[in-house]
N, C-alpha and C positions, 0 to 999 in steps of 0.2 A: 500503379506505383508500388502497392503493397508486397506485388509476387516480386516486380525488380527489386527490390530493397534484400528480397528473400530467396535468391535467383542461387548464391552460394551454400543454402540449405535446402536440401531435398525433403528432409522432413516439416518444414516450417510452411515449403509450397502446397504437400499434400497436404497439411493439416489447412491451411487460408482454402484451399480448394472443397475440403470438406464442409467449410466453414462456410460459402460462399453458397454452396448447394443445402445445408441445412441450417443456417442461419444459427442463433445464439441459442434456439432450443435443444440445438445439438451441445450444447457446452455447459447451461445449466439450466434448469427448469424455472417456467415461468408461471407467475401467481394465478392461481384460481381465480379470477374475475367475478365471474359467477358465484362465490359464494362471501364476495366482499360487500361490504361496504362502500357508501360513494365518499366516504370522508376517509375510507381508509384506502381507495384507490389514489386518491387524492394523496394523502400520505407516501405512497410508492410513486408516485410521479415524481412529489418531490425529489423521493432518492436517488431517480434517473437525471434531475438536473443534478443537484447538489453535488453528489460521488464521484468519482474520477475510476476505481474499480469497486469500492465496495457493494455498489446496489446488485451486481451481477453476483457475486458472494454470498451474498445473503440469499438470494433465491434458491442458494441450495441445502437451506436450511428447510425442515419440516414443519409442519405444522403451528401451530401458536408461540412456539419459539421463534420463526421467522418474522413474526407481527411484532411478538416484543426485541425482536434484535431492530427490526426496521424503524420502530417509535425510538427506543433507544440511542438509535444512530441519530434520529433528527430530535433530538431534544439536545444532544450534545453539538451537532450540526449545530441550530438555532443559539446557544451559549456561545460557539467559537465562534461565529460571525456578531455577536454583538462585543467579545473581547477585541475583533479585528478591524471593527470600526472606529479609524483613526479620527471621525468627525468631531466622537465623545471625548470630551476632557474626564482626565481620570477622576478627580474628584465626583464627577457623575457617573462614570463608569464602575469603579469601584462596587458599593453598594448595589449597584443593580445585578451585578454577577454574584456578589454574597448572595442574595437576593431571589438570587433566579428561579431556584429548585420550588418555592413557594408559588411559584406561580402556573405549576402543573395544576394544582386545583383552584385553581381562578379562571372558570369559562367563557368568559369576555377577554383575557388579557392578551394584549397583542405588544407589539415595538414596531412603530414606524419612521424613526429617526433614522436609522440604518441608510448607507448609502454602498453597503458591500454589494456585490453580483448576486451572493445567497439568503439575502435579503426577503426573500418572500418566506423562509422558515420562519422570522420573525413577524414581518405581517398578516402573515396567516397561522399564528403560534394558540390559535383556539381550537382548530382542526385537528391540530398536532396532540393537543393535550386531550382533547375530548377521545380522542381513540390510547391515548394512555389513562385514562381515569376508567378504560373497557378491560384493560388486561386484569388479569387477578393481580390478589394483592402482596404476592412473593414476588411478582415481574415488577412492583409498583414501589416495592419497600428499595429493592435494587439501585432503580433508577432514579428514585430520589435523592441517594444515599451518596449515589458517584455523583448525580448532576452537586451537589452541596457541595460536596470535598474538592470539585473541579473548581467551581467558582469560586470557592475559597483561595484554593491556589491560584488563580488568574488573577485574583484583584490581588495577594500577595504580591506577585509577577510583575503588575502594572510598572512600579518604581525602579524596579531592580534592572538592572543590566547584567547579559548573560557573561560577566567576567574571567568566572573559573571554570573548570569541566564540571567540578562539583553542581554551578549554578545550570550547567547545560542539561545534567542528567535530571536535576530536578523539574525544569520546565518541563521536558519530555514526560517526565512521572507525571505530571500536573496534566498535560494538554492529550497524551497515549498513552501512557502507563496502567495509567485509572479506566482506560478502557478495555483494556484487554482484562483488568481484576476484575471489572463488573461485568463481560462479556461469559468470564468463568463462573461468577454466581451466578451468570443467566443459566448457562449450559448443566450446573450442576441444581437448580431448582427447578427446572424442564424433568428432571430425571433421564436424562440422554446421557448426561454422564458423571462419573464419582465423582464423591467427596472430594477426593484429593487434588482435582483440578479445581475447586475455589479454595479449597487452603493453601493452597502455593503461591501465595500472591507475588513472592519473587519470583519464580516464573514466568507468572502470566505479565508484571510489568517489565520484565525485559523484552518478552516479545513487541507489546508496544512502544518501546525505547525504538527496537529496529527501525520499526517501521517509520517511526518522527525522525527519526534523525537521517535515513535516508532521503525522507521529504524535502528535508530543511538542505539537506546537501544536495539536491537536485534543484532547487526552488533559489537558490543563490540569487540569480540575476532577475526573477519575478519580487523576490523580496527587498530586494534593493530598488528594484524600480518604483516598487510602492509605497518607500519611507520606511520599511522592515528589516531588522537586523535578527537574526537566531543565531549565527555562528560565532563559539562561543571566543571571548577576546585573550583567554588563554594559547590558544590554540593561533591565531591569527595574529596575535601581536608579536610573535616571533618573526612573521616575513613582513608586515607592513606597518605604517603608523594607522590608518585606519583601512577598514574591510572593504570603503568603496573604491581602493587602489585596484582593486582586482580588477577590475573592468579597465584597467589603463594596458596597454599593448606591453610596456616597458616593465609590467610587473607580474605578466605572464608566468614565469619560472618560478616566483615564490610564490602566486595562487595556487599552481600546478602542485608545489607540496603541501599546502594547506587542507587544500581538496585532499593528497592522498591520507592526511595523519588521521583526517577526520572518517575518510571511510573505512580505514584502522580501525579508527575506535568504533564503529559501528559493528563490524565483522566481528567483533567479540562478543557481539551475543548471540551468534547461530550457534555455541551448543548451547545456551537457553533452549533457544529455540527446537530442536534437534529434542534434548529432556520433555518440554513440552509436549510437542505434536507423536512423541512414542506413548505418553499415557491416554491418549484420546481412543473410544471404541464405538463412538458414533461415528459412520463414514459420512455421512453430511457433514456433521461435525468438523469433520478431519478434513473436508474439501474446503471447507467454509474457510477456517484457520492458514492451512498451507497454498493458498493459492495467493493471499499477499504477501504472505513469506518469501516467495520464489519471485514472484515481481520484483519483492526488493531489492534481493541476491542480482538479480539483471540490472536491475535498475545501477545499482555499486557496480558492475562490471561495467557498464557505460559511459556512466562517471569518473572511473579510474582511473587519474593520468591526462584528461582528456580538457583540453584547455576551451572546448567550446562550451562547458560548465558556466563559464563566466563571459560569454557574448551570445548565447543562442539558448535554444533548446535542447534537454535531450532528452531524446525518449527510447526504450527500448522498440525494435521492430514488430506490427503487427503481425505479422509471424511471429515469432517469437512468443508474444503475450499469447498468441491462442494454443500453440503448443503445450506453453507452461499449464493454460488454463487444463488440456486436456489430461496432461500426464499428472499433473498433483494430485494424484489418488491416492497414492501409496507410502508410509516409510521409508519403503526402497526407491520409490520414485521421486521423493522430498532430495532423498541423501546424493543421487545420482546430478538429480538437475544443482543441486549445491554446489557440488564437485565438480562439474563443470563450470561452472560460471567463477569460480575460484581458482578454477584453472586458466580463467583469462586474467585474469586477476594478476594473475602469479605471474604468465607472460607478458605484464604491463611493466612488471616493476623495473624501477632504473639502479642500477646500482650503487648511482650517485644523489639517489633521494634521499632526504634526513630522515624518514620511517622505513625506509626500505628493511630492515632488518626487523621490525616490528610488525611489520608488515608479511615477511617470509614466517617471522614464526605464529601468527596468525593463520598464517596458508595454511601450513603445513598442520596443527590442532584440526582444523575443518576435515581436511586430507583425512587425517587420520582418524577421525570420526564416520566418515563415510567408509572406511576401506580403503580409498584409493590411493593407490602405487603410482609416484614417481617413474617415468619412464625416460628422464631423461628430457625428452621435447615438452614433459608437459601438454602430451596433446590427447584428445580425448575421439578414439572414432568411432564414428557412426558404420552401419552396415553398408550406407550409403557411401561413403568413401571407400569401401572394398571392393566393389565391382566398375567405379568409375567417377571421370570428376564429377563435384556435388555441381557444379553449372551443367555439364550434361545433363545427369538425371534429374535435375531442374526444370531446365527445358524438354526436355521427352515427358515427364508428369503434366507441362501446362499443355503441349501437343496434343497428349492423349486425351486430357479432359474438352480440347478447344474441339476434337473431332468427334471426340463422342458425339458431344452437343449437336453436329454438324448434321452427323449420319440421326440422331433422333431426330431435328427437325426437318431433314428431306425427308423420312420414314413416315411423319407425321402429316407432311403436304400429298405424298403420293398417295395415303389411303385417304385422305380429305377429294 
């Protein structure tokens, strides 16, 4: 089903084919077993259920920076699933997120009221802590510092309803923002990289702006189903009297512009993003960083325009995501897959949407941050469209790999 989905991209089949023959080692490196810990494999398991792409990101980070980005990840993991448990009445809730960061040094302390899916970072939140109270104490001062300031802002959050854009951007700084600034004091107390990527904390919190607020605009109809509202009522109370109209067949057209204003406003922080990932000189680093970046960039083109947002799922093609995983190596690589995916973008727009002009001039900043030229069709080609359709060389890439396969294992039976 992967390679049909992928049948119109030539490069998307060879990369799933690559992918298929060298499995995920081929895309990033996996943790040293051998020289862990059983409470801290324990810990990486966790990150294989809990994450959706980060656990794979993280692996390609080095050394003891990897363990404290992985603790890191699940101490904020373990907060966000006890803020997402609708079971707690806030009056309990509250305090216990004030609360929370204190209980990295309490060996015993666990939460089993929790009825979320991710629920065992908190039942097993002793594991969790005991390999954070192993990191040194720059990794230790970090992650107490953003867990406090999150939970802070989360039991703020509890009462509030996301009204304004004002109140969108602040949940975002509350729930991602504060990750990516503490993700940069990690990067820059590891010594992997300068100064100046933990001083910019406007930087580093609009990269995680992106990423949440892509979330929350792809998560529409999971967060509705769950009793969860994020999108903010500024923005939606222009086309509906309330957000869960969207899911009604008859108010398709005004979701449809709701969905585009908001992935507007998200597109405005790729040159954050762009400023960002150009001062990085750790290439781990820099894999680590732009590999959710460009998820999300796909992830908006998906989304864009696209009325199954609000009755289904959407997900970018696994093609696609292994592609991206492989090419975000580079600055040029960052800027190129940008420019594309904003180039479908660009061919989405209607000309009769209430953002479409904010949306064009949006495009066009991106555009012109990467370099790229207007051609008119707005279309971007591959090498692969130069010598033939991408469904041929499609089909002739899966051919050739099906026969390989074929001709090794009769090679392999006739010398047996």
């Amino acid at each position: 089903m992967d390679f049909l989905k992928s049948l119109g991209h030539p490069e998307e089949v060879l990369n799933l084919l690559l992918f298929k023959v060298r499995g995920c080692n081929g895309l990033v490196p996996k943790t040293d077993k051998n020289n862990t810990s059983n409470t801290l494999r324990t810990c990486y398991r966790y990150l294989d259920q809990t994450s959706r792409s980060f656990a794979a990101v993280i692996r390609a980070l080095d050394g003891e920076l990897r363990d404290a980005v992985c603790i890191f990840y699940l101490v904020l993991r373990a907060l966000d699933t006890l803020e997402d448990s609708s079971s707690i009445q806030h009056h309990i809730k509250a305090p216990l997120l004030q609360s929370f960061h204190t209980h990295l040094y309490q060996p015993l302390w666990n939460y089993t009221e929790s009825c979320e899916k991710d629920r065992q970072v908190l039942e097993d939140f002793s594991t969790i802590s005991l390999e954070f109270r192993k990191l040194s104490s720059v990794y230790r001062d970090i992650i107490t510092d953003i867990c406090w300031r999150m939970g802070e802002g989360m039991a703020e959050m509890l009462e509030s309803k996301l009204t304004t854009m004002d109140d969108w951007e602040r949940y975002c700084h509350y729930v991602a923002g504060l990750v990516g600034i503490g993700l940069s004091r990690l990067f820059a107390a590891s010594g992997q990289e300068e100064e100046v990527i933990r001083e910019d904390t406007e930087l580093a919190n609009s990269m995680g702006l992106f990423l949440q607020k892509t979330n929350i605009i792809r998560d529409y109809l999971e967060d509705q189903q769950e009793g969860r509202e994020f999108w903010p009522k500024e923005a939606w109370g222009k086309y509906a009297k309330t957000l869960a109209e969207f899911t009604h067949r008859e108010c398709m057209p005004a979701a449809v512009s709701c969905l585009n204003e908001l992935v507007t406003n998200a597109m405005q922080h790729i040159p954050d993003v762009f400023t960002y990932l150009s001062r990085l000189r750790n290439p781990d680093v820099f894999t680590f960083c732009a590999i959710p970046q460009v998820m999300a960039i796909a992830t908006l083109a998906a989304c864009y325009n696209n009325p199954q947002v609000f009755c289904g799922v959407v997900k970018i093609r696994k093609g696609l995501a292994v592609t991206l995983m492989m090419e975000a190596n580079s600055m040029r690589a960052v800027k190129d897959i940008m420019a594309r995916q904003t180039l479908e973008i660009a061919e989405a727009i209607k000309p009769e949407d209430p953002s479409a002009s904010e949306t064009h001039h949006v495009v066009k900043k991106v555009l012109r941050l990467t370099r790229t030229e207007d051609h008119g069709g707005l279309m971007v080609k591959t090498r692969w469209s130069l010598c033939a359709s991408p469904f041929s060389v499609s089909c002739a890439l899966i051919m050739a790999v099906v026969s390989w396969h074929y001709l090794a294992t009769l090679q392999d039976m006739l010398a047996w």
